[in-house]
N, C-alpha and C positions, 0 to 999 in steps of 0.2 A: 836437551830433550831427556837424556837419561837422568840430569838430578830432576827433574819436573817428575820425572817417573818414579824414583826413588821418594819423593815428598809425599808423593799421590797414595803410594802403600804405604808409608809411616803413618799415614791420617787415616787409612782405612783399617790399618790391622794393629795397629798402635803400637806397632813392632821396631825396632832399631833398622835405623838406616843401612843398607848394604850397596856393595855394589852391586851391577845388574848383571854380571858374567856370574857373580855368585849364586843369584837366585836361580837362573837358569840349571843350574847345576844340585840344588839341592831336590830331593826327592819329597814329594807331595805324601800324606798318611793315604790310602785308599781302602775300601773292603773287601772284601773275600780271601781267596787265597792269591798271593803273586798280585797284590790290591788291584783284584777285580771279581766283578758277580758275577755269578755262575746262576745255573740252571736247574732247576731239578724236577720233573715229572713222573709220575707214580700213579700207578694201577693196582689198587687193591680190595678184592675180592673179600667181602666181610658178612658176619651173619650176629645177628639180632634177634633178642624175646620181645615182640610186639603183641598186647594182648592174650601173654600167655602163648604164644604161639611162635615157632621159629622163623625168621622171614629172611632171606638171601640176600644181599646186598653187595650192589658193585661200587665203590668208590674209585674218582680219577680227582688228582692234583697238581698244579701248576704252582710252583715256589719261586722264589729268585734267592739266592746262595747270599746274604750278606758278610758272613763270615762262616769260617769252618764248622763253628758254633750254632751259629743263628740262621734260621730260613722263615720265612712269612710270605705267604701266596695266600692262595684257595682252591680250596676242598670242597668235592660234593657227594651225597650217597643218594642212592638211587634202590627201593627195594626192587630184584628181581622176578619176583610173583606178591599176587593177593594172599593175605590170609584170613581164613574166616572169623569170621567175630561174632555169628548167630549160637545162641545156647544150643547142645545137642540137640537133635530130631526137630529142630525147628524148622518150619517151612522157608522162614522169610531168607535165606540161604545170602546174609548180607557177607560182603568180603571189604577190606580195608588192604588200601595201599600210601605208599608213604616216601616222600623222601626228602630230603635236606642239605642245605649247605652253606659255606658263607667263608669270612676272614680265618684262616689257620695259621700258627703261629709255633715253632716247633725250637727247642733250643736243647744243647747238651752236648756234654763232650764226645768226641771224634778225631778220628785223623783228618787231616787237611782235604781229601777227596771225599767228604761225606757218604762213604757207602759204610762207613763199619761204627759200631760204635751205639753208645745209648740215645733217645731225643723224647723229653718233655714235651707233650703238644697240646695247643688249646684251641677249640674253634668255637669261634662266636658267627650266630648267622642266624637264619629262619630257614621254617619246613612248609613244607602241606600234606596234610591227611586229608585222603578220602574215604568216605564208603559208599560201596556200590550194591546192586540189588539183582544179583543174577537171576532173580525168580522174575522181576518186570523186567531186568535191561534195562536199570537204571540209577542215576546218580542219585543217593538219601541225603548226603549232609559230603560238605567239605568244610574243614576249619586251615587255616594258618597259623603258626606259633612260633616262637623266639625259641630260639636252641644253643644250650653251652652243653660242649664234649671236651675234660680236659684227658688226657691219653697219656700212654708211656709206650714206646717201642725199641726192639732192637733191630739194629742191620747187622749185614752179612755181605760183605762185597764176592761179586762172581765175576771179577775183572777191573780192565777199566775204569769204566761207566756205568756199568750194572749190580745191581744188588739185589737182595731179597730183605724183604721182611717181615716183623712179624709183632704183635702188640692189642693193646687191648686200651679201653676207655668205658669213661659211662654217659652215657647220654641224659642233659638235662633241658627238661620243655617249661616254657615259661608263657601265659596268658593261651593253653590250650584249652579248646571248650569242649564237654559231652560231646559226642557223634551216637547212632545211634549204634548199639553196643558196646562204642567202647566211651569209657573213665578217662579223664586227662593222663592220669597216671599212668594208663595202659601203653603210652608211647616213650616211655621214659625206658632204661634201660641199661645191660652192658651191652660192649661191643667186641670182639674180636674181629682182626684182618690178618691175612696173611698175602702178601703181594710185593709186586717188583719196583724197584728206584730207577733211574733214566738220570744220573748226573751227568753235567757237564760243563765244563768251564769255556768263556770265550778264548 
């Protein structure tokens, strides 16, 4: 049974033959830290030129730790209030709201607990705009759009499992259409956040 077994991995991994106390005994490559993934969850509070206009924004994110290095989950923003988009003293008193999100992908060096340290980040995903019509109480137009935001940040560990951070990116929209006052372009943008990390390893 064990040469059957020992033939069975030479033909699958096209590796030299061993004995089977040997294999047992050797260690497997894994990822993360102590090869295993870990965790990361993050809350950050971010603000945005929309329209010429400053808009609030809450982001939360779910990662999985592939190595010290590397994380890939998903990110979403969410604007916190409307902001208007009617020319001054105009009656039609429209407001526009917005929000986004999709695949995140963050990489750069750090210590082995990912709370400290620099991270390159890119999100690929889709949004939606609206605008609304406070004067009837009513929806004018809503569009969808494809979104790339590539980012830099830094952390700051406050323990543990906890950190802060802090970073900025630019937000880019792809096949957005007119609404009415705003310009495709009106959604595009930088971004700052500043918010807290939630690491953690199994």
């Amino acid at each position: 049974m064990a040469r059957a077994l020992t033939l069975l991995l030479l033909l699958v991994t096209g590796g030299p033959l061993v004995p089977t106390a040997d294999l047992s005994g050797q260690s497997v490559p894994g990822l993360g830290s102590d090869n295993e993934v870990g965790a990361i969850v993050s809350l950050r509070p971010a603000g945005s030129q929309v329209a010429d206009r400053f808009m609030p924004m809450l982001g939360l994110g779910m990662a999985l730790r592939l190595s010290s290095s590397l994380e890939i989950g998903g990110e979403g923003f969410l604007g916190l209030r409307r902001v208007g988009v009617s020319p001054q003293n105009s009656p039609e008193q429209s407001e526009l709201a917005m929000g986004y999100g999709g695949l995140a992908l963050r990489y750069g060096p750090g210590d082995a607990s990912g709370l400290d340290g620099w991270r390159a980040g890119f999100l690929l995903g889709a949004g939606t705009a609206r605008v609304r019509s406070r004067l009837v109480g009513a929806e004018l137009d809503v569009d969808n759009f494809f979104v790339m935001e590539p980012s830099l940040e830094y952390r700051r560990g406050l323990g543990t499992i906890l950190g802060i951070v802090v970073g900025g990116g630019y937000r880019i929209t792809l096949g957005a259409d007119p609404l009415p006052g705003v310009d495709s372009g009106d959604i595009q943008s930088f971004t700052l956040h500043l918010g807290l990390n939630l690491v953690r390893d199994p």
